[in-house]
C-alpha positions as CSV (number, residue, x, y, z in Angstrom):
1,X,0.0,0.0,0.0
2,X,1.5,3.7,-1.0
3,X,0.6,6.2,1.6
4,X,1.0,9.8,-0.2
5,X,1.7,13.3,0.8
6,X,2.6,16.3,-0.3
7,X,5.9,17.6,-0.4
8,X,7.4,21.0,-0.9
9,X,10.8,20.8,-2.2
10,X,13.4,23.7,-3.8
11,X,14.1,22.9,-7.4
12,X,17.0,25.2,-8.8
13,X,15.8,27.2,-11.6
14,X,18.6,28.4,-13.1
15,X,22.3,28.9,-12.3
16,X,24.0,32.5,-13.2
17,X,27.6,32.6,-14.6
18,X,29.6,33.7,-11.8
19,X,31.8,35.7,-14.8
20,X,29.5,37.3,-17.1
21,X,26.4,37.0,-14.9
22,X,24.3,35.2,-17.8
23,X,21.7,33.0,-16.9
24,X,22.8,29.1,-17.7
25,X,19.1,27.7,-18.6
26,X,18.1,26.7,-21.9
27,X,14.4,26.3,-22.4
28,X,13.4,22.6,-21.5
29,X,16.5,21.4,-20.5
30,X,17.1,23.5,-17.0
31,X,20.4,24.9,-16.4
32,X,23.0,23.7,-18.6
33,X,26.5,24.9,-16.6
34,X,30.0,24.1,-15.7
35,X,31.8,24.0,-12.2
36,X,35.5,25.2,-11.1
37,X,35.7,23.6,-7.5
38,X,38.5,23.3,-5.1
39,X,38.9,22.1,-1.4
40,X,41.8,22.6,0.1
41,X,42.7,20.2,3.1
42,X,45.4,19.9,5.3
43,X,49.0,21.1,4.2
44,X,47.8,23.2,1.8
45,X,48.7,27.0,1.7
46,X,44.9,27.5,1.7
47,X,44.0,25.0,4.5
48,X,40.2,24.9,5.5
49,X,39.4,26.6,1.8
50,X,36.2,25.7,-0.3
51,X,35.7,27.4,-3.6
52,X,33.1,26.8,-6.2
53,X,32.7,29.5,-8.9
54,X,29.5,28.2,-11.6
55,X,30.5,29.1,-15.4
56,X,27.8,29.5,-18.2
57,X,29.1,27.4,-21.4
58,X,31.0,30.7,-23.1
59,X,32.9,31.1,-20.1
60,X,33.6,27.4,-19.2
61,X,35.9,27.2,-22.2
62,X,37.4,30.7,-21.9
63,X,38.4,29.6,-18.8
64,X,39.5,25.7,-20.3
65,X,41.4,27.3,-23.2
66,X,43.5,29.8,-20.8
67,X,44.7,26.6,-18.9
68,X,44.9,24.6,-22.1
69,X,47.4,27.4,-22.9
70,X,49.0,27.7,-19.7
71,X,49.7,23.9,-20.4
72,X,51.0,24.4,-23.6
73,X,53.4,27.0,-22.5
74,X,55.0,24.8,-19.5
75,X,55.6,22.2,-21.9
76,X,56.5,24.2,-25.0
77,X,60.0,22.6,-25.0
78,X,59.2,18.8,-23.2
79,X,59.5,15.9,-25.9
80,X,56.8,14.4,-25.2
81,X,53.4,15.7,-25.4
82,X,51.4,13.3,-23.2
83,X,47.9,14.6,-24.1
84,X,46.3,16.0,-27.0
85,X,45.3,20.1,-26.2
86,X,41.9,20.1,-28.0
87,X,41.1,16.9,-25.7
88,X,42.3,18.7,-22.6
89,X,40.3,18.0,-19.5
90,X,37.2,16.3,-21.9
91,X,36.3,13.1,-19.5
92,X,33.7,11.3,-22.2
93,X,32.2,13.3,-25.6
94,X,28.5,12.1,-26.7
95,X,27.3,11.3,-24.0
96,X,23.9,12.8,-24.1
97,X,22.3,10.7,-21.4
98,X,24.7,11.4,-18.1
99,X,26.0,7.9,-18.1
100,X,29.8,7.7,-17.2
Protein backbone atom coordinates (compact mmCIF):
# COMPACT_ATOMS: atom_id res chain seq x y z
CA UNK A 1 0.00 0.00 0.00
CA UNK A 2 1.48 3.67 -0.98
CA UNK A 3 0.63 6.24 1.57
CA UNK A 4 1.04 9.79 -0.23
CA UNK A 5 1.74 13.28 0.82
CA UNK A 6 2.65 16.25 -0.25
CA UNK A 7 5.95 17.64 -0.40
CA UNK A 8 7.43 21.04 -0.89
CA UNK A 9 10.81 20.78 -2.22
CA UNK A 10 13.39 23.72 -3.85
CA UNK A 11 14.14 22.93 -7.43
CA UNK A 12 16.95 25.22 -8.79
CA UNK A 13 15.77 27.22 -11.64
CA UNK A 14 18.64 28.40 -13.09
CA UNK A 15 22.34 28.94 -12.34
CA UNK A 16 24.02 32.46 -13.16
CA UNK A 17 27.59 32.56 -14.57
CA UNK A 18 29.64 33.73 -11.81
CA UNK A 19 31.84 35.74 -14.77
CA UNK A 20 29.53 37.25 -17.05
CA UNK A 21 26.36 37.02 -14.94
CA UNK A 22 24.25 35.22 -17.75
CA UNK A 23 21.66 33.01 -16.91
CA UNK A 24 22.84 29.15 -17.65
CA UNK A 25 19.10 27.74 -18.59
CA UNK A 26 18.08 26.68 -21.89
CA UNK A 27 14.41 26.30 -22.38
CA UNK A 28 13.44 22.62 -21.55
CA UNK A 29 16.49 21.45 -20.48
CA UNK A 30 17.11 23.50 -17.03
CA UNK A 31 20.38 24.89 -16.36
CA UNK A 32 23.00 23.74 -18.62
CA UNK A 33 26.45 24.87 -16.63
CA UNK A 34 30.02 24.08 -15.65
CA UNK A 35 31.84 24.01 -12.22
CA UNK A 36 35.54 25.23 -11.09
CA UNK A 37 35.70 23.57 -7.49
CA UNK A 38 38.49 23.30 -5.09
CA UNK A 39 38.88 22.09 -1.40
CA UNK A 40 41.84 22.59 0.10
CA UNK A 41 42.70 20.17 3.14
CA UNK A 42 45.44 19.89 5.33
CA UNK A 43 49.03 21.08 4.18
CA UNK A 44 47.78 23.20 1.80
CA UNK A 45 48.65 26.96 1.65
CA UNK A 46 44.93 27.50 1.73
CA UNK A 47 43.99 24.97 4.54
CA UNK A 48 40.20 24.87 5.50
CA UNK A 49 39.39 26.64 1.79
CA UNK A 50 36.21 25.68 -0.32
CA UNK A 51 35.74 27.43 -3.56
CA UNK A 52 33.07 26.79 -6.24
CA UNK A 53 32.73 29.54 -8.87
CA UNK A 54 29.53 28.17 -11.63
CA UNK A 55 30.52 29.15 -15.40
CA UNK A 56 27.84 29.53 -18.15
CA UNK A 57 29.10 27.38 -21.42
CA UNK A 58 30.95 30.68 -23.08
CA UNK A 59 32.94 31.05 -20.08
CA UNK A 60 33.60 27.35 -19.17
CA UNK A 61 35.86 27.25 -22.21
CA UNK A 62 37.40 30.67 -21.90
CA UNK A 63 38.41 29.57 -18.79
CA UNK A 64 39.50 25.69 -20.30
CA UNK A 65 41.40 27.33 -23.25
CA UNK A 66 43.55 29.81 -20.80
CA UNK A 67 44.73 26.58 -18.87
CA UNK A 68 44.93 24.64 -22.14
CA UNK A 69 47.38 27.40 -22.94
CA UNK A 70 48.96 27.74 -19.69
CA UNK A 71 49.65 23.91 -20.37
CA UNK A 72 51.02 24.38 -23.65
CA UNK A 73 53.44 27.01 -22.52
CA UNK A 74 54.98 24.77 -19.50
CA UNK A 75 55.64 22.16 -21.89
CA UNK A 76 56.52 24.20 -24.97
CA UNK A 77 59.98 22.61 -25.04
CA UNK A 78 59.19 18.85 -23.20
CA UNK A 79 59.50 15.86 -25.85
CA UNK A 80 56.76 14.37 -25.22
CA UNK A 81 53.36 15.66 -25.42
CA UNK A 82 51.43 13.25 -23.20
CA UNK A 83 47.89 14.59 -24.06
CA UNK A 84 46.33 16.03 -26.96
CA UNK A 85 45.34 20.05 -26.22
CA UNK A 86 41.88 20.14 -27.96
CA UNK A 87 41.08 16.93 -25.73
CA UNK A 88 42.32 18.68 -22.63
CA UNK A 89 40.29 17.96 -19.50
CA UNK A 90 37.17 16.25 -21.89
CA UNK A 91 36.30 13.08 -19.53
CA UNK A 92 33.69 11.26 -22.24
CA UNK A 93 32.25 13.28 -25.57
CA UNK A 94 28.50 12.09 -26.70
CA UNK A 95 27.33 11.31 -24.04
CA UNK A 96 23.88 12.79 -24.15
CA UNK A 97 22.34 10.73 -21.36
CA UNK A 98 24.67 11.37 -18.07
CA UNK A 99 26.03 7.88 -18.15
CA UNK A 100 29.77 7.73 -17.20
Amino acid sequence: MEIKSQALVDVVGDVICDVCRSGTRIPGYGPQYGKLEAQWGYGSQHDGEHYRVHLCEPCFFRVLSGLRRERMVNGMFDDEQPFASEDFGLVSKDNYWGKN
